[in-house]
N, C-alpha and C positions, 0 to 999 in steps of 0.2 A: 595027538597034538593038533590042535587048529591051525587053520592054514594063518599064513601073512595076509593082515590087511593089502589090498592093494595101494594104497597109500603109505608116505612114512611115516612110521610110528612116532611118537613125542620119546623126546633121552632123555626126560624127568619126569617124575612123580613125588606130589606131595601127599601124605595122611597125616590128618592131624588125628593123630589116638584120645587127644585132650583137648580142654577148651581150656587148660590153665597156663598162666607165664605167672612166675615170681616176681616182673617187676611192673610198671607200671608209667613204662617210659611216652612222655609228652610225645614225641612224631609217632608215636605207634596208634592205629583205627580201636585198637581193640582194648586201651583205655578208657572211651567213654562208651563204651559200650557195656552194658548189663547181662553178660555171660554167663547162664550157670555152669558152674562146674562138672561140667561132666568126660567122659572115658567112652572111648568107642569100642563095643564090643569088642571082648578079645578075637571072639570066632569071625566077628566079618575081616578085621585085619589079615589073620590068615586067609579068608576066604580070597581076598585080593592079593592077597601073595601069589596063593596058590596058580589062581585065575592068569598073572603076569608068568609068572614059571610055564604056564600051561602055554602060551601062546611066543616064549622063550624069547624072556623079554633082556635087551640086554643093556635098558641106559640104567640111571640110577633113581634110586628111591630112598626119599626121606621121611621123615615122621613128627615133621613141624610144619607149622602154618600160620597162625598164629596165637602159639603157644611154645613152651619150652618144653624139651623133649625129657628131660631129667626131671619134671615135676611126677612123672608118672613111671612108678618103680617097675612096669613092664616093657620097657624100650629094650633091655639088653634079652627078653624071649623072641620080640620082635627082631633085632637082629641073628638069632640065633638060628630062624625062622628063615630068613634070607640067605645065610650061609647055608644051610641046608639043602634051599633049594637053586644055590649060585646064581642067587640075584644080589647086585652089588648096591651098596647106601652112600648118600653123604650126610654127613650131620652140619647141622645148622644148630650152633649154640650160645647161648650169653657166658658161659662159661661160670656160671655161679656153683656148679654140684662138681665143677672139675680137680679130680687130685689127682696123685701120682695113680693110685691105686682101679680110678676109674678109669684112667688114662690108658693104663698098662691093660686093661680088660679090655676095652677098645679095640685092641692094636689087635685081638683076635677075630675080630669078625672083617667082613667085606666091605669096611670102609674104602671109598676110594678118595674122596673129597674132604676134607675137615674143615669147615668156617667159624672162627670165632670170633663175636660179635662185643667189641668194648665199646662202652657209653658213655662210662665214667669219665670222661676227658674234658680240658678246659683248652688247651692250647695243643697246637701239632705237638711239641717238645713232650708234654703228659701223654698224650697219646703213645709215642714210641716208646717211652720208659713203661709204659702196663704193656705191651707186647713186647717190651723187653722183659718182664717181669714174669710174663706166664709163659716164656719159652722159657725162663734160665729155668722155673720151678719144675714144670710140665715137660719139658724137650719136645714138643708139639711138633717139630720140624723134623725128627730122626725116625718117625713112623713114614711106612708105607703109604702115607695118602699123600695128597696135594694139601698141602696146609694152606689156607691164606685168611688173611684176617679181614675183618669187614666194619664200617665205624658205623 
């Protein structure tokens, strides 16, 4: 193992594995921007897993940036990835790929953080009723992480 920086380490990390988001929201940079599509090697993703495990990292690590983590059907290797080597995640998501089923698959890896990001909203009153709507569906609050929502 490699020694500790002499310095404090950072308790986050972002990878963006993709350069995709499904939606195409006005305050967002990466709207008018001309992004190809692309996927960050699988092997350097591990290779920074690896690399953070090696140096026994212990904040958290996410795999968004700005993009959606669920545009790209290898997030759930990459957390698998992480549990392996007991490094912990949060996810940061718009919640458009969310069901029970991906919810319930979730709940096994080292999630420690969960943010779900609603946009759709016109008024406060709209806003509480969709985080009322995707906890009644989701139960997004009775998992092991710190659930909190984000507008």
């Amino acid at each position: 193992m490699l020694n500790a920086p002499p310095y404090p380490i950072f308790d986050r990390i972002s990878i963006e594995i993709n350069s995709y988001c499904n939606r195409s929201c006005s305050f967002c940079t990466r709207t008018n921007d001309n992004r190809i599509k692309v996927r960050m090697p699988e092997e350097l993703v591990y290779k920074v897993l690896d690399e953070l495990a090696a140096i026994n990292y212990k904040g958290l690590i996410s795999f968004h940036f700005y993009n959606e983590v669920f545009t790209d059907k290898r997030i759930f290797s990459f957390f698998q990835k992480c549990k392996d080597l007991g490094l912990n995640n949060y996810l940061f998501t718009n919640g458009d790929f969310l069901d029970e089923e991906v919810v319930k698959k979730l709940s096994n890896y080292n999630i420690k953080e969960f943010t779900l990001s609603i946009y759709d909203w016109v008024t406060d009153e709209d806003f509480e009723k969709k985080c009322t709507e995707f906890n009644n569906q989701l139960e997004l609050d009775k998992y092991n992480w710190n659930y909190l929502l984000c507008i």
